[in-house]
C-alpha positions in Angstrom: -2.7 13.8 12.9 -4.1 16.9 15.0 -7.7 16.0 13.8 -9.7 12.8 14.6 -9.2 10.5 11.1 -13.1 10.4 11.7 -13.6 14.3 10.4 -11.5 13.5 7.2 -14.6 12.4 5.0 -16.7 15.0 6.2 -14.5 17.9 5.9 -13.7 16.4 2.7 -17.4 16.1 1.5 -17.8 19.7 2.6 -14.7 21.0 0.5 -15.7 19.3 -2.6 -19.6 20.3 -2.0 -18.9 23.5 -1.3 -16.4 23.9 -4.5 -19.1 22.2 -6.6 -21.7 24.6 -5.5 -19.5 27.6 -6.2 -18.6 25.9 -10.1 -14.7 26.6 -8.9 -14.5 22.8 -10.2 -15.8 20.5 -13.1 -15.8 17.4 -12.4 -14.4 14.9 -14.5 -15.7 11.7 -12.4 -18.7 10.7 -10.8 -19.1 12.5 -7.1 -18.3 9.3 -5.4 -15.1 8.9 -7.0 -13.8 12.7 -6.8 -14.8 12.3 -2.7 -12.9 9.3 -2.5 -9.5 10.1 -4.2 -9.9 14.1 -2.6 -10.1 12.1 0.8 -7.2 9.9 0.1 -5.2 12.8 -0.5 -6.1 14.5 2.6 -5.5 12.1 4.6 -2.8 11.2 3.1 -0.9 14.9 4.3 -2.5 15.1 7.3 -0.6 11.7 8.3 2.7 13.1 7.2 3.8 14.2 10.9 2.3 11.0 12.0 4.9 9.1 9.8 7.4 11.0 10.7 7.4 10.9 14.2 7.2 7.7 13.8 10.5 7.5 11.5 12.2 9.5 14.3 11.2 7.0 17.4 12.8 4.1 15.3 16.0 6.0 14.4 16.0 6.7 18.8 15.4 2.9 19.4 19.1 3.1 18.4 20.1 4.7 21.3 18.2 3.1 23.4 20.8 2.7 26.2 22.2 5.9 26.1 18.6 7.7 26.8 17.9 4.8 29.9 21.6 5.9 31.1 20.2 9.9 31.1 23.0 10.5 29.2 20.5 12.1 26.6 16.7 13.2 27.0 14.5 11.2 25.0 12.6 14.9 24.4 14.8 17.1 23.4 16.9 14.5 21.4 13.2 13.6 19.6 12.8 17.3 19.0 16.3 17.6 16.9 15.8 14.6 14.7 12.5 15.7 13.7 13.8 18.9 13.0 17.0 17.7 11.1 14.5 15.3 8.8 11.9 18.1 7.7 14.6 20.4 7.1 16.4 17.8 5.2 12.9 16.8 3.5 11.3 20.5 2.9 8.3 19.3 5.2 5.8 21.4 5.7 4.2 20.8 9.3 
């Protein structure tokens, strides 16, 4: 995540204020609620890369000896798996 997971509520809390205050939404739940589930999904697609990258340093554990021979760099070899899965996955980075 590029942002500290700190800033999520509060940049949240300022999205939904903000669209509240300009009537660009009706809400259909209580404040609390809309905050909470608008949060949720934030966070949930600011983690994406996070899960990812993680999902690429456990396909490398595999090859494991073949980066410690410097037969492969770790880098470079991290860089094209990533790449391979969000084309594959139509991520959005």
């Amino acid at each position: 995540m590029r942002i500290p997971k700190t800033w999520v509520r509060p940049l949240t809390g300022r999205i939904i204020h903000d669209l509240l205050e300009n009537r660009q939404i009706e809400p259909l739940v209580a404040p609390e609620k809309l905050l909470d589930e608008a949060e949720a999904i934030i966070f949930g697609e600011l983690s994406v890369e996070d899960r990812l990258n993680e999902e690429v340093r456990e396909i490398l554990k595999r090859y494991d000896s073949e980066i410690e021979k410097g037969r492969v760099d770790y880098k470079s070899l991290f860089d094209r798996v990533k790449q391979k899965l969000v084309q594959e996955r139509n991520i959005v980075l």
